[in-house]
C-alpha positions as a Python dict, from the first residue, in 0.01 Angstrom:
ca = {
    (1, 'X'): (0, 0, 0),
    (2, 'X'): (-62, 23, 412),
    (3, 'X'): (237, 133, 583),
    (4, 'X'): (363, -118, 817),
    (5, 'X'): (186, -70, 1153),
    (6, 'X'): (371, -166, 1520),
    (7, 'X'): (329, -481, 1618),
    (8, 'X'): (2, -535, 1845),
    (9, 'X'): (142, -563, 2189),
    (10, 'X'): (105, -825, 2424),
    (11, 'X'): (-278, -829, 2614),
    (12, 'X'): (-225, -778, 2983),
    (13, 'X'): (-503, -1034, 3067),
    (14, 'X'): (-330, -1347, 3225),
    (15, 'X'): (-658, -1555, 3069),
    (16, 'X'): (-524, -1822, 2821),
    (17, 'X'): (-651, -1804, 2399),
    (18, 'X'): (-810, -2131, 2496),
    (19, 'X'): (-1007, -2017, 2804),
    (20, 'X'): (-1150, -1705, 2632),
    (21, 'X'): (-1286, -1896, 2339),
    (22, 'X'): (-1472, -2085, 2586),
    (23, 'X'): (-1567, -1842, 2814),
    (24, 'X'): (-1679, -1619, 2490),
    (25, 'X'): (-2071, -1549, 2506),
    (26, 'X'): (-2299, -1300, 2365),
    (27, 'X'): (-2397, -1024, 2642),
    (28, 'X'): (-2835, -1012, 2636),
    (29, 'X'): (-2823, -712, 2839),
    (30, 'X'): (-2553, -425, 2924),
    (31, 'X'): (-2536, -201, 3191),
    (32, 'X'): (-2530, 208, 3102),
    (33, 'X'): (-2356, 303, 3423),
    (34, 'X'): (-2059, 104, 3358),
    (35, 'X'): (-1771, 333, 3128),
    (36, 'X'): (-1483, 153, 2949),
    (37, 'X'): (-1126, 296, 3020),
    (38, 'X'): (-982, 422, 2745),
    (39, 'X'): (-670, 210, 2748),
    (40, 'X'): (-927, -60, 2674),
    (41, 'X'): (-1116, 78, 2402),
    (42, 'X'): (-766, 190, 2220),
    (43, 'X'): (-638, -157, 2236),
    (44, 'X'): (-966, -333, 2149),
    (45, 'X'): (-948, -104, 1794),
    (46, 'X'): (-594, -168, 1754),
    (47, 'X'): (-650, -545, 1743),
    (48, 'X'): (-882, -449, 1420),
    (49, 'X'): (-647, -302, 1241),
    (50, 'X'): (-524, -571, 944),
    (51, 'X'): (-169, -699, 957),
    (52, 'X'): (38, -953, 820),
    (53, 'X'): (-89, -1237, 1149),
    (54, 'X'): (-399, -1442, 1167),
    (55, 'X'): (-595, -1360, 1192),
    (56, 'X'): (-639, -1134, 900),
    (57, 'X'): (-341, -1322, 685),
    (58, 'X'): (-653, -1560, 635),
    (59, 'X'): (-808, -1293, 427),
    (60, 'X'): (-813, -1390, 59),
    (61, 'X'): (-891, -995, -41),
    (62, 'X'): (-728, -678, 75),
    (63, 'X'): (-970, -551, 390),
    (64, 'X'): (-1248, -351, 267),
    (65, 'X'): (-1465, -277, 563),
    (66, 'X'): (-1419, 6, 795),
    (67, 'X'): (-1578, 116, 1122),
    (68, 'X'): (-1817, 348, 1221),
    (69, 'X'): (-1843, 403, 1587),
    (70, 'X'): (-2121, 548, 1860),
    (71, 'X'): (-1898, 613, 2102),
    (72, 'X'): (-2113, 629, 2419),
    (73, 'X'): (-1905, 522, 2724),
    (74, 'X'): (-1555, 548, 2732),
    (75, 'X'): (-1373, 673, 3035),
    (76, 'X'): (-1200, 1050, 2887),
    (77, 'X'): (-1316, 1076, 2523),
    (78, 'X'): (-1622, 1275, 2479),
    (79, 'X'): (-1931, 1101, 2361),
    (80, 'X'): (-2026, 1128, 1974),
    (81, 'X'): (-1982, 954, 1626),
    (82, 'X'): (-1599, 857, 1518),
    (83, 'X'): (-1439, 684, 1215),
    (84, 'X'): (-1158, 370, 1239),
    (85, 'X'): (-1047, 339, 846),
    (86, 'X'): (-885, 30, 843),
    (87, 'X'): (-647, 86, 547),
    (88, 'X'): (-397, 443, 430),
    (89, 'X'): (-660, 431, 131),
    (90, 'X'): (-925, 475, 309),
    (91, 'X'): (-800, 732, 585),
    (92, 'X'): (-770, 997, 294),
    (93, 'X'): (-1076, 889, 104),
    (94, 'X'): (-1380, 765, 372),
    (95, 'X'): (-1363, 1102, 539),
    (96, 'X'): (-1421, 1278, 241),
    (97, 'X'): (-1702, 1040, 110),
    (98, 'X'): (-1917, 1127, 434),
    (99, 'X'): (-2102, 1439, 350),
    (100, 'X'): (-2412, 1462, 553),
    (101, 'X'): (-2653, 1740, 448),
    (102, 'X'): (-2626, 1914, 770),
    (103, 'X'): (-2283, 1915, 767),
    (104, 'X'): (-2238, 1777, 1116),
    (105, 'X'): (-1893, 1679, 1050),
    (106, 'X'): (-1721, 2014, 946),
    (107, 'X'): (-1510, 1974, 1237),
    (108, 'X'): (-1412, 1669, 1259),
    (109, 'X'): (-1073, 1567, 1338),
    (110, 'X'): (-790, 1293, 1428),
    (111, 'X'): (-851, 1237, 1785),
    (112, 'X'): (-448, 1178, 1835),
    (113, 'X'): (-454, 1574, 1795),
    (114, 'X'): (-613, 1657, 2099),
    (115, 'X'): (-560, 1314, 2312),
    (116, 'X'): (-228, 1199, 2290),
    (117, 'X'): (-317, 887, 2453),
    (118, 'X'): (-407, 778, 2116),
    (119, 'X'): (-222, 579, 1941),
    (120, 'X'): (-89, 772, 1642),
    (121, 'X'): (-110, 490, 1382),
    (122, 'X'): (-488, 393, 1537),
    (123, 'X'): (-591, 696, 1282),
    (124, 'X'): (-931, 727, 1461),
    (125, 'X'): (-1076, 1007, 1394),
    (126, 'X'): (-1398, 1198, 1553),
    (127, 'X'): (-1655, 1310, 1357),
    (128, 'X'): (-1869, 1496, 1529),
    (129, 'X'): (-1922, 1504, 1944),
    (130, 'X'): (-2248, 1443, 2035),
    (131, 'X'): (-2477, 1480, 2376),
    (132, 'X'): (-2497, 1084, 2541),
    (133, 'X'): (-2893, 1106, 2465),
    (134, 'X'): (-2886, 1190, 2156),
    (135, 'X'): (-2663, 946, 2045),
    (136, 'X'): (-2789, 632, 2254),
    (137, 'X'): (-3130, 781, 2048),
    (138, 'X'): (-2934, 726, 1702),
    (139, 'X'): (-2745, 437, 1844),
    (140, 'X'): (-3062, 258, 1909),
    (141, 'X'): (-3292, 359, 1645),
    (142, 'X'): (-3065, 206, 1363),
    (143, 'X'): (-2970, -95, 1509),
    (144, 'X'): (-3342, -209, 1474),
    (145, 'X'): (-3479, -38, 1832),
    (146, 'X'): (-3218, -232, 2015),
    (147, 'X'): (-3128, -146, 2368),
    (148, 'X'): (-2805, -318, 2332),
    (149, 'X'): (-2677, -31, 2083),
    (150, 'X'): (-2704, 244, 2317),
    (151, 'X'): (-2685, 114, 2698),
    (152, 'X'): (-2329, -71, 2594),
    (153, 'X'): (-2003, 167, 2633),
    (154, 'X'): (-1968, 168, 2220),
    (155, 'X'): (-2173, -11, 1925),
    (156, 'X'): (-2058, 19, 1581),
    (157, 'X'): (-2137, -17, 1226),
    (158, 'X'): (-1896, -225, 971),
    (159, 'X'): (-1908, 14, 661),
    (160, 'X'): (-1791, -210, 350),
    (161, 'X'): (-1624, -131, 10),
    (162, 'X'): (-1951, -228, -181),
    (163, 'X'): (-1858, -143, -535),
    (164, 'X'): (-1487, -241, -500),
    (165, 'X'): (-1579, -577, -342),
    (166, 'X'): (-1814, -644, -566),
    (167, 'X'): (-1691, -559, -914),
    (168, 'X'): (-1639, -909, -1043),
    (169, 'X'): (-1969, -1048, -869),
    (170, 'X'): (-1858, -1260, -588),
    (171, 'X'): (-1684, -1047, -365),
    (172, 'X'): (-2032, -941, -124),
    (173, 'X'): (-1923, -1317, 40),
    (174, 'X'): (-1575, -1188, 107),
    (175, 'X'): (-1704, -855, 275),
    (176, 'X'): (-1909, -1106, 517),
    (177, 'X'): (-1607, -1281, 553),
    (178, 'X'): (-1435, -1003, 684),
    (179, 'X'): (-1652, -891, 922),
    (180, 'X'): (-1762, -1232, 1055),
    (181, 'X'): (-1315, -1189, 1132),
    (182, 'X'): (-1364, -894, 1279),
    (183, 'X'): (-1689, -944, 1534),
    (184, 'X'): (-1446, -1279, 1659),
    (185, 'X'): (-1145, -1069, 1720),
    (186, 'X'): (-1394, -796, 1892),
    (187, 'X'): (-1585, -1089, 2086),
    (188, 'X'): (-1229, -1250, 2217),
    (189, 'X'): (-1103, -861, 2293),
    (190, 'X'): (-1389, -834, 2463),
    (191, 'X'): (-1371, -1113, 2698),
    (192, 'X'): (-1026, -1035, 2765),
    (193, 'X'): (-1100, -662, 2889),
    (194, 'X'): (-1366, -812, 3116),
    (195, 'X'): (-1642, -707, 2883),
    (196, 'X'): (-1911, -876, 2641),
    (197, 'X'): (-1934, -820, 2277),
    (198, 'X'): (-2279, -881, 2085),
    (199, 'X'): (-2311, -922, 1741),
    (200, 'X'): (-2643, -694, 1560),
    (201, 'X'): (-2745, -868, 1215),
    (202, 'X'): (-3076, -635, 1219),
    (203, 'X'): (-2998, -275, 1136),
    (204, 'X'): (-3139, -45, 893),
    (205, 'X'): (-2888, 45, 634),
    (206, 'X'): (-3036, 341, 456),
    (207, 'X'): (-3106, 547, 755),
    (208, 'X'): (-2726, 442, 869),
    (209, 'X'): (-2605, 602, 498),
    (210, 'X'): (-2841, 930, 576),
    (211, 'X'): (-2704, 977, 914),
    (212, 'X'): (-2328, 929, 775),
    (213, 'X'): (-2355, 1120, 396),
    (214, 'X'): (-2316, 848, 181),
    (215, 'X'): (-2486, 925, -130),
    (216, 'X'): (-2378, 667, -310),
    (217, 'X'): (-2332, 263, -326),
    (218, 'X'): (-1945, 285, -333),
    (219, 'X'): (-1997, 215, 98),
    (220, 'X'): (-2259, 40, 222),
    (221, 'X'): (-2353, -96, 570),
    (222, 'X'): (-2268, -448, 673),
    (223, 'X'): (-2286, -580, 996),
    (224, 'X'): (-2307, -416, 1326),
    (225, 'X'): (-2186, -497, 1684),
    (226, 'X'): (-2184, -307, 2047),
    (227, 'X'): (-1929, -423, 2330),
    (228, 'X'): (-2004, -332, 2694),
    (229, 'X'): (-2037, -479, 3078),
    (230, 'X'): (-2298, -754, 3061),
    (231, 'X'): (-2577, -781, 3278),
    (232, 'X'): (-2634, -1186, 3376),
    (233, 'X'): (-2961, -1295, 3371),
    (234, 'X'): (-3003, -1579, 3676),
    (235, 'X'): (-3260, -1753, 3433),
    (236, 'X'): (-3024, -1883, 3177),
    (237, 'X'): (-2826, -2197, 3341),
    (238, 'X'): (-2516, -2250, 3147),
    (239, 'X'): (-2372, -2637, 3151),
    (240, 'X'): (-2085, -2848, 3029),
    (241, 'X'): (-2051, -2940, 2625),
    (242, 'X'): (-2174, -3279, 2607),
    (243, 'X'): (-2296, -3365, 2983),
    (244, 'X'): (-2358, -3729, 2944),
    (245, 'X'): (-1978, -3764, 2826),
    (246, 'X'): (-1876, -3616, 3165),
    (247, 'X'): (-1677, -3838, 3344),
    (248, 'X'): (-1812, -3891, 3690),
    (249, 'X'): (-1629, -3723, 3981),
    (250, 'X'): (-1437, -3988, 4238),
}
């Protein structure tokens, strides 16, 4: 069983629930010179951890996907590849499971031991630092040659419970399930830190297991999704829902 967690605290942002979900786009473009604080990024992870509120109480399976994260630029935390298990199961067994042949992530460890601006029941843990080029290189490369994976302040991969979730045959709809949950929570969390979230259905799984050590099925790559400052492009005109039911001004 997961230990109870704290309560999520209270965003700061004085937009409304309502106005977010309508203000909620998908960013085309991101700009690399912009750097999330780290107050930002902390909270948007904490809002992905499941707890007993919608909107994971919706969930009709324990949570079975966990993230993988290309940190590339957050204000203090050094850039490189870290792990958010989302579940006390998988903090003790996901680390172990990731065994690349190079072993790039003999070092890794909780980042609440050397920034205790973590929070300590976030369990995020870095993997391995890396050099800002060479990860916007992996970044981009396995998210299909997208620029959006590496010129955004973080992208990440949702790494599922494959066998687990699929044992009796139907549970591959409930892993989609999950993370369609968790790109709306990082969408809204998005909006809310005065960023842009963008979902990535084209990735290339295989390469994403080689990079990470997983030898086996038992985790397998799901979904993807980067969050960053948008760049606006002047072409795209956005207009009211339903124009011709606007009621004319007086």
């Amino acid at each position: 069983a997961n230990p109870p967690r704290p309560p999520l605290p209270a965003h700061p942002t004085r937009s409304s629930a309502a106005s977010l979900i309508r203000q909620r786009r998908s960013g085309q473009r991101f700009d690399p010179r912009h750097s999330l604080p780290k107050a930002d990024f902390y909270r948007l992870l904490d809002a992905l951890l499941p707890r007993p509120q919608v909107p994971w109480s919706s969930q009709a399976t324990p949570s079975r996907i966990h993230l993988l994260l290309f940190v590339l630029r957050v204000d203090g935390l050094a850039s490189g590849l870290y792990l958010l298990p989302r579940t006390a199961s998988a903090s003790v067994e996901l680390p172990q499971a990731l065994q690349p042949s190079d072993q790039r992530f003999a070092q890794q460890q909780a980042v609440r031991a050397f920034d205790p601006d973590c929070p300590a029941h976030l369990g995020l843990i870095q993997l391995a630092p890396l050099g800002l080029q060479e990860l916007q290189r992996l970044a981009r490369s396995l998210s299909c040659h997208q620029d959006i994976a590496s010129t955004s302040a973080f992208s990440l991969g949702m790494l599922g419970e494959f066998e687990t979730a699929t044992e009796y045959g139907h549970g591959y709809r409930e892993l989609l399930r999950e993370a369609g949950l968790i790109g709306q929570v990082l969408y809204l969390e998005a909006e809310a830190a005065g960023v842009r979230g963008t979902g990535i259905g084209c990735f290339f799984d295989d390469p994403v297991h080689q990079l990470f050590g997983l030898a086996d099925s038992r985790y397998q790559s799901v979904y993807h999704f980067t969050v960053g400052l948008p760049v606006t492009d002047s072409r795209i005109e956005t207009g009211p829902p339903y124009p011709q039911r606007q009621k004319a001004a007086p």
